[in-house]
N, CA, C and O of each residue as an XYZ file, in Angstrom:
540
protein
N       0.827     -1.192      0.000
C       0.000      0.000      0.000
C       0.870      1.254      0.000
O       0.639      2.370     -0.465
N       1.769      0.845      0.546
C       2.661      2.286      0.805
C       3.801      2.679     -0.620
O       4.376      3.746     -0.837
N       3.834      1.691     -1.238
C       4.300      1.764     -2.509
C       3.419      2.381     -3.384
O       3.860      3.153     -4.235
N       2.454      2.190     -3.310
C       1.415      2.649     -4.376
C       1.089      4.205     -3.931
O       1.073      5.137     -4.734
N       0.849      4.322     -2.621
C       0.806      5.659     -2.272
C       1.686      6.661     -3.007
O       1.322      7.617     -3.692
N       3.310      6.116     -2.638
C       4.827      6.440     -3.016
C       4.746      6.878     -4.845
O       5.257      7.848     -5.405
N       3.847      5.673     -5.482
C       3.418      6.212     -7.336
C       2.386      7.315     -7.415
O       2.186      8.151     -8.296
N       1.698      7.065     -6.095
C       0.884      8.286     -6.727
C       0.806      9.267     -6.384
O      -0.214      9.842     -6.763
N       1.654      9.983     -5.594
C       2.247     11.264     -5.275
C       3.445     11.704     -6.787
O       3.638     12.757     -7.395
N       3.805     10.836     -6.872
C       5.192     10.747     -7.625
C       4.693     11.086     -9.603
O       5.313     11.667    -10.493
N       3.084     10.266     -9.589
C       2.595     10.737    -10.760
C       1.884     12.275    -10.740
O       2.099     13.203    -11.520
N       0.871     12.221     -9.466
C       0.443     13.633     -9.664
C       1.523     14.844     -9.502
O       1.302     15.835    -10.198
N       2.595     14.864     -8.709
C       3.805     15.945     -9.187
C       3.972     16.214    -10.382
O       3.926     17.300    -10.960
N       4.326     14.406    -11.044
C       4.734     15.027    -12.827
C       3.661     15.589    -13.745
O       3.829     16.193    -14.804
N       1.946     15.109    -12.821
C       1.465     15.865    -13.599
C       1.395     17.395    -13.883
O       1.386     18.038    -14.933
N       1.333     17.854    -12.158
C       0.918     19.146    -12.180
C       2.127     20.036    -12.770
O       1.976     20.986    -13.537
N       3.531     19.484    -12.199
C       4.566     20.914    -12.597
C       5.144     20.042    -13.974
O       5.605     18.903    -14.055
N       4.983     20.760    -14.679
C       5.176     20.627    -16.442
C       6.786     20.328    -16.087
O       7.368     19.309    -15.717
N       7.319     21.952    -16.426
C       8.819     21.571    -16.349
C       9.277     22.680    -16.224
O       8.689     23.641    -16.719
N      10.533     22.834    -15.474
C      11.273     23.691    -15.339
C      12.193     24.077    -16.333
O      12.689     23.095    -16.887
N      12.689     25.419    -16.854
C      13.650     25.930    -17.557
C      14.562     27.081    -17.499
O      14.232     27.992    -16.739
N      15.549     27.189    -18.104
C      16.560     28.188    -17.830
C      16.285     28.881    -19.069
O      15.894     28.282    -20.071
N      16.462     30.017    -19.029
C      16.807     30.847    -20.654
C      18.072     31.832    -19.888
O      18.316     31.949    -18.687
N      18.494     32.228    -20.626
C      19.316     33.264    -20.860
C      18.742     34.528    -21.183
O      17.778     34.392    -21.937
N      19.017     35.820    -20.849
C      18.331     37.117    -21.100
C      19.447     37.666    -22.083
O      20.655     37.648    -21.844
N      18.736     38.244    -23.429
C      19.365     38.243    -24.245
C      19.724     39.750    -24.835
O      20.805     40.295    -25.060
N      18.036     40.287    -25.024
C      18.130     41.503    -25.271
C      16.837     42.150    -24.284
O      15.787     41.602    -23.946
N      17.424     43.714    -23.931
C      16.001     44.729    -22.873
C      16.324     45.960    -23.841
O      17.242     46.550    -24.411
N      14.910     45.944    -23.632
C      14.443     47.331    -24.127
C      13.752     48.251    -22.747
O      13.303     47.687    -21.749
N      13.773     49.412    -22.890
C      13.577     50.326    -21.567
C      13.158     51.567    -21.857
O      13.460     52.258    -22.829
N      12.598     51.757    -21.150
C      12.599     53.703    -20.783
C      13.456     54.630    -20.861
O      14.133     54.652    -19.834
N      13.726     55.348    -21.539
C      15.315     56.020    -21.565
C      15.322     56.861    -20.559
O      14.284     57.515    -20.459
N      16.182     57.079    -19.735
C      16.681     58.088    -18.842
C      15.755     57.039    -17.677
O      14.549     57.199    -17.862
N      15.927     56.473    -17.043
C      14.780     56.112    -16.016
C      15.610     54.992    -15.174
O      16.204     54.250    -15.956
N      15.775     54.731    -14.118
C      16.530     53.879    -13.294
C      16.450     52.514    -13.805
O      17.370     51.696    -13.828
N      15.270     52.359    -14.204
C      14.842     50.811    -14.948
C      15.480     50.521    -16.068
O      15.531     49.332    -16.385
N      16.115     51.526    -16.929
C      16.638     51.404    -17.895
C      18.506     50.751    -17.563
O      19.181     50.069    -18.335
N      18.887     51.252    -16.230
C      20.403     50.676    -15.957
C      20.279     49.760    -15.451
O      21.220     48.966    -15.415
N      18.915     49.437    -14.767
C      19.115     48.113    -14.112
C      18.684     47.005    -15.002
O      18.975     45.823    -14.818
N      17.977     47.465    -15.969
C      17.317     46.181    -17.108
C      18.618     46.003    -17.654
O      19.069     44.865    -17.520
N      19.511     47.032    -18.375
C      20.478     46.302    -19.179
C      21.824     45.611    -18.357
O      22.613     44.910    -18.991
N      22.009     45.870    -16.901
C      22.417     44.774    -16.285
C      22.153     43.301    -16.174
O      22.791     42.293    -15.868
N      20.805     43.646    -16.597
C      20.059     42.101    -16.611
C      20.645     41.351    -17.850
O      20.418     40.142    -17.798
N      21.186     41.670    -18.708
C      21.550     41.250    -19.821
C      22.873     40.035    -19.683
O      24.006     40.265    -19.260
N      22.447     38.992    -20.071
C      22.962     37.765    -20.213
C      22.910     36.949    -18.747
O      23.671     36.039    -18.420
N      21.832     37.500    -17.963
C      21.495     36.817    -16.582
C      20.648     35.488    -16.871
O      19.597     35.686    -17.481
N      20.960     34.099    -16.510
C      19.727     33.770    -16.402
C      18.270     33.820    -15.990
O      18.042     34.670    -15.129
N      17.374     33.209    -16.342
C      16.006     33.473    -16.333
C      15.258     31.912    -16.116
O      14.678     31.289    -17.005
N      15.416     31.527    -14.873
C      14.587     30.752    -14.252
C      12.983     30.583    -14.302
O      12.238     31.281    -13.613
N      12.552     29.635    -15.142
C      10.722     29.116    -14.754
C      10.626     28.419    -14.520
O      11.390     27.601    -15.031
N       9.722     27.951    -13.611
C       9.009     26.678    -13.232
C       7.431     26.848    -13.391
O       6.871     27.487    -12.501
N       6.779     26.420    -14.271
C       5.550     26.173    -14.981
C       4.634     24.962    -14.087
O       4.640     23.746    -14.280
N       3.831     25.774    -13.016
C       2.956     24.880    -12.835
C       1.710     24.987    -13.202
O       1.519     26.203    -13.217
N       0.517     24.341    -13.581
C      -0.605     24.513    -13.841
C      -0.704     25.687    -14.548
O       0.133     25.804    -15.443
N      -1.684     26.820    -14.372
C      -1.907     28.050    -14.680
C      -1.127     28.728    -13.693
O      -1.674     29.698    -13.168
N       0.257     28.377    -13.250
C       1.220     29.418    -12.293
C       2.557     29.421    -13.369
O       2.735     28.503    -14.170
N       3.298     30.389    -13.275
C       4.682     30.708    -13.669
C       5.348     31.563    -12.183
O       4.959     32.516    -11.509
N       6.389     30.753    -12.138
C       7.189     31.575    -11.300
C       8.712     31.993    -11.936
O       9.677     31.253    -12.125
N       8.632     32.817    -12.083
C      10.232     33.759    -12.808
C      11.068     34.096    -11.958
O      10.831     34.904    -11.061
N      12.420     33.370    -12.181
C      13.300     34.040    -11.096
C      14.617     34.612    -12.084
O      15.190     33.835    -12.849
N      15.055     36.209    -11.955
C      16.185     36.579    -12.477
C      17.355     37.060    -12.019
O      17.377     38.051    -11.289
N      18.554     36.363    -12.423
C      19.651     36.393    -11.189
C      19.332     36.305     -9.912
O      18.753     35.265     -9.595
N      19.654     37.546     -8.585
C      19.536     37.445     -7.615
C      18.195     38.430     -7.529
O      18.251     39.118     -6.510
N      17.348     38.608     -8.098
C      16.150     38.727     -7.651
C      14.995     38.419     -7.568
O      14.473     37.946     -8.577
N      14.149     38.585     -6.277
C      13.155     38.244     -5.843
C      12.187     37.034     -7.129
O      12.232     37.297     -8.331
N      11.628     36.152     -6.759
C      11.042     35.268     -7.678
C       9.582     36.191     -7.470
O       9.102     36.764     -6.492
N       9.089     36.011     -9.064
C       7.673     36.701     -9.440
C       7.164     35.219     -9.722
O       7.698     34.175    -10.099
N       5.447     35.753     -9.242
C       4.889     34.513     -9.556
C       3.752     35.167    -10.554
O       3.292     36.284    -10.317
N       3.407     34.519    -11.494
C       2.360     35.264    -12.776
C       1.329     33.684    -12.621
O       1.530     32.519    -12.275
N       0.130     34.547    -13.132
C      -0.857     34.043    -13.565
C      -1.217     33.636    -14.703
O      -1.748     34.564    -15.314
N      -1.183     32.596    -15.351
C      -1.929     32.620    -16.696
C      -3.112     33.563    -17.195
O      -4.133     33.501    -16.509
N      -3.125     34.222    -18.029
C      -4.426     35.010    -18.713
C      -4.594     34.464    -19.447
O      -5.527     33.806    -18.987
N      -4.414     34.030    -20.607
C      -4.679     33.258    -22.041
C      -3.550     32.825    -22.451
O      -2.484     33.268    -22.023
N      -3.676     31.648    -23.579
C      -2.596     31.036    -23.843
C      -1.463     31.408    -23.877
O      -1.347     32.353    -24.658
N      -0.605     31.141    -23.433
C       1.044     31.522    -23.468
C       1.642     33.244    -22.710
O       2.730     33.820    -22.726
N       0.103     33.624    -22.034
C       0.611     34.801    -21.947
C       0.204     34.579    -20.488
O      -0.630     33.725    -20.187
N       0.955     35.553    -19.369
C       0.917     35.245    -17.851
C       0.534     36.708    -17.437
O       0.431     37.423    -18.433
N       0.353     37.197    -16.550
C       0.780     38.614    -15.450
C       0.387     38.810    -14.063
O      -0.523     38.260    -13.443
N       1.108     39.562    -13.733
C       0.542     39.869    -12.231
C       0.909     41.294    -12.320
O       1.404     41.881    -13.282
N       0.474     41.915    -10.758
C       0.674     43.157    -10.550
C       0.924     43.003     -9.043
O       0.550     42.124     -8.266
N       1.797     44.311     -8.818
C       2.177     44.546     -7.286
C       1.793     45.884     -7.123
O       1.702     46.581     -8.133
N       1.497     46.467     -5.770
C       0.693     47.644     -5.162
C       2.352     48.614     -4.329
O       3.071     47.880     -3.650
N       2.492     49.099     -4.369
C       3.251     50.359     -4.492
C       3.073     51.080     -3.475
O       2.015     50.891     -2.874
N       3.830     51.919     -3.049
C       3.474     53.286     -2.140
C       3.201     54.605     -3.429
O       2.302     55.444     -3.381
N       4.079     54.494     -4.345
C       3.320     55.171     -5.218
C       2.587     55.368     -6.446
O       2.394     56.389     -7.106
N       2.077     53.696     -6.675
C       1.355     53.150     -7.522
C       1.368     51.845     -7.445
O       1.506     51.136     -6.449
N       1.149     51.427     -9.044
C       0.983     49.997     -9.240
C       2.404     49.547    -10.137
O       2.925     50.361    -10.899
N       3.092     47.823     -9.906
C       3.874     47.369    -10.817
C       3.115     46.402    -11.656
O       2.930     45.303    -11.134
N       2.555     46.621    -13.059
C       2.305     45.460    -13.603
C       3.261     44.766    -14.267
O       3.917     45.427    -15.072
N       3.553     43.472    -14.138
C       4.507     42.183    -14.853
C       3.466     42.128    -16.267
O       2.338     42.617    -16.332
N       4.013     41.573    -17.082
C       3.559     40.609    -18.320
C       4.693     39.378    -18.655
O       5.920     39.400    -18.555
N       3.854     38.399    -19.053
C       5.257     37.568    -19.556
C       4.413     36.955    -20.783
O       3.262     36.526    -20.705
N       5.224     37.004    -21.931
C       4.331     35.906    -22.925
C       5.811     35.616    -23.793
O       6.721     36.253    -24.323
N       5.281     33.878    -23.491
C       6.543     32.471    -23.782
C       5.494     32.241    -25.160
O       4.302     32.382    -25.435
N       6.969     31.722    -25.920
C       6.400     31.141    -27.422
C       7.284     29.794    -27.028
O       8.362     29.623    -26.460
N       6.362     28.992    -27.571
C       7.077     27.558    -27.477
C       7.218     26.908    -28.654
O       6.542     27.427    -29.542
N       8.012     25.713    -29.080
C       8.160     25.391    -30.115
C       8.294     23.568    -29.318
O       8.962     23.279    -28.324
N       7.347     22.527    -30.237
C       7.579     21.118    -29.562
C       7.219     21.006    -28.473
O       7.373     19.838    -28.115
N       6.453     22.134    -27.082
C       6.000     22.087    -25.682
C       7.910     22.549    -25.087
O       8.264     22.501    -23.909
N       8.768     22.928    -26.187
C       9.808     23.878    -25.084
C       9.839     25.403    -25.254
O       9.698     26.013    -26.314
N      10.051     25.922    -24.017
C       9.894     27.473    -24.485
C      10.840     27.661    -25.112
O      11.767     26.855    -25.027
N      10.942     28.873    -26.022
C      12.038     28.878    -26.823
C      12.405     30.497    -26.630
O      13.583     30.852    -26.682
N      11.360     31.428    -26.411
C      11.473     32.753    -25.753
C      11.053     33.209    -24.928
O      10.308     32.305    -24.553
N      10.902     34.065    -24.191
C       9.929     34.248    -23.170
C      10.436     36.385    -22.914
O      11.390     37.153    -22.792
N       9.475     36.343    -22.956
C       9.741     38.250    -23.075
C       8.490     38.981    -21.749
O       7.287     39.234    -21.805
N       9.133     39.062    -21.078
C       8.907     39.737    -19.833
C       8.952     41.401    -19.414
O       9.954     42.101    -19.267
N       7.593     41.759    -19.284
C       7.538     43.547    -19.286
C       7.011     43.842    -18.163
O       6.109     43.150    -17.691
N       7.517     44.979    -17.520
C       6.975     45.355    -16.368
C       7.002     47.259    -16.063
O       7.850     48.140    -16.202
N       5.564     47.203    -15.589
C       5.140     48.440    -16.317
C       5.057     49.528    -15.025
O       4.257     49.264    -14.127
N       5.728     50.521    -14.946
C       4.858     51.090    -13.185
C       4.369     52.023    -13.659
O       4.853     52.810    -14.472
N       3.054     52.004    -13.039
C       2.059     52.913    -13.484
C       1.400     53.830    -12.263
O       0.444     53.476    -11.573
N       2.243     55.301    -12.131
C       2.251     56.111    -11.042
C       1.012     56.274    -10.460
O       0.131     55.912    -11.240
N       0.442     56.810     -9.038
C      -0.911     57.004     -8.759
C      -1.175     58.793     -9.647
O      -2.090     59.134    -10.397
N      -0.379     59.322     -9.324
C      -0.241     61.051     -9.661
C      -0.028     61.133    -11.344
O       0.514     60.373    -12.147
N      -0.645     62.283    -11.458
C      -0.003     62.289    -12.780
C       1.150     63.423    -13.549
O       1.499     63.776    -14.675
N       1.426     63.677    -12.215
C       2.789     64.425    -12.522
C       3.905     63.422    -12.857
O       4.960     63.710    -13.423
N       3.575     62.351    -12.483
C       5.129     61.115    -12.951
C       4.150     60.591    -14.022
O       2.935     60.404    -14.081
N       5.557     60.384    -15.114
C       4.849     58.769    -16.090
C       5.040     58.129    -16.247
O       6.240     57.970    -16.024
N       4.456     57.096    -16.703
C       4.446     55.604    -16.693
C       5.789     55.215    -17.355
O       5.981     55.621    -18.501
N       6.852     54.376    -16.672
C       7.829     53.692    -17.001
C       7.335     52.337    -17.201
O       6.486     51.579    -16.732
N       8.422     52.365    -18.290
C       8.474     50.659    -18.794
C      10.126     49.929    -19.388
O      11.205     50.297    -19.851
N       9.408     48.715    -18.996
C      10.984     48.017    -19.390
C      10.226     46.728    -19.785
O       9.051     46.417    -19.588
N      11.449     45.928    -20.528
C      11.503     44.535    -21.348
C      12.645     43.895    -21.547
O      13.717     44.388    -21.898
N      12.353     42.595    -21.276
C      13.753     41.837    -21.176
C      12.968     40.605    -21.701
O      11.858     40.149    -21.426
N      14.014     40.210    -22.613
C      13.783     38.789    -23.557
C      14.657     37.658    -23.395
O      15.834     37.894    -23.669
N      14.386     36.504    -23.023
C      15.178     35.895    -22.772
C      14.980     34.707    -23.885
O      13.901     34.463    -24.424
N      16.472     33.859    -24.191
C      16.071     32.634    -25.525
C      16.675     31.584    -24.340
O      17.472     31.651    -23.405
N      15.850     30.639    -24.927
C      16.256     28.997    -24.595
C      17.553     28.925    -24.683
O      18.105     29.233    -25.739
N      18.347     28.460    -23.465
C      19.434     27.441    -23.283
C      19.853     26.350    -23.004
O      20.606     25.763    -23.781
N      19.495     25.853    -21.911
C      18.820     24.635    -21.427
C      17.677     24.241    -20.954
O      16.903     25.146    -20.643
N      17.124     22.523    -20.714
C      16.105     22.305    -20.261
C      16.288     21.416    -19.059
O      16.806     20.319    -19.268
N      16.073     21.609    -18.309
C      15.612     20.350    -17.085
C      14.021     20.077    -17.246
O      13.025     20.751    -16.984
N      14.229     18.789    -17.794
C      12.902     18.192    -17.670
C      12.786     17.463    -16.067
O      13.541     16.805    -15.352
N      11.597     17.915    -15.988
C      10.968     17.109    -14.559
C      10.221     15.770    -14.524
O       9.192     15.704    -15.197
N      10.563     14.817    -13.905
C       9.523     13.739    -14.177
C       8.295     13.818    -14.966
O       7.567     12.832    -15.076
């Protein structure tokens, strides 16, 4: 009994988390003059960590904080974070080729409460390098 238990934990894992992948960040586009703009093109040639579960994506780049996105419609994810002086919206939309991602282009938008500031934006694209497949 306890073997069988042991398969079927072991199958529903492989069902739910698809698979994990690395990309590489390749090229960012940015806001000119805007803090987001020096720190995006630092990001450049960082890896770009996903782990794809269900309708979850969690993005992790270099040493920062892991984002977790929502599926909206096929291939495309986002979330948003609340601010002291507005809102951060994420986007991520992965193109896959065979069920592997092959790009994945990630935007994140802050969108001030006031409208004396404006809306900054940045983008960072990352291509397939390796895959760790998961059970």
């Amino acid at each position: 009994m306890k073997k069988v238990t042991v398969a079927f934990i072991v199958l529903m894992l492989s069902t739910i988390t698809i698979y994990a992948q690395k990309l590489i960040i390749t090229e960012v586009d940015a806001a000119k003059n805007s803090v987001n703009n020096t720190a995006s093109l630092q990001a450049l040639g960082k890896k770009m960590d996903l782990n794809l579960s269900g309708n979850t994506l969690s993005v992790k780049i270099g040493n920062d904080p892991e984002l977790i996105l929502t599926q909206s419609s096929d291939g495309y994810f986002e979330t948003e974070r609340k601010t002291k002086n507005g809102v951060v919206k994420f986007s991520l939309k992965l193109k896959t080729t065979n069920s592997q991602i092959t790009t994945a282009e990630l935007t994140g938008t802050i969108i001030p409460e006031g409208e004396a500031q404006k809306k900054v934006w940045w983008t960072v694209t990352a291509r397939n390098s390796d895959t760790v497949t998961l059970m």
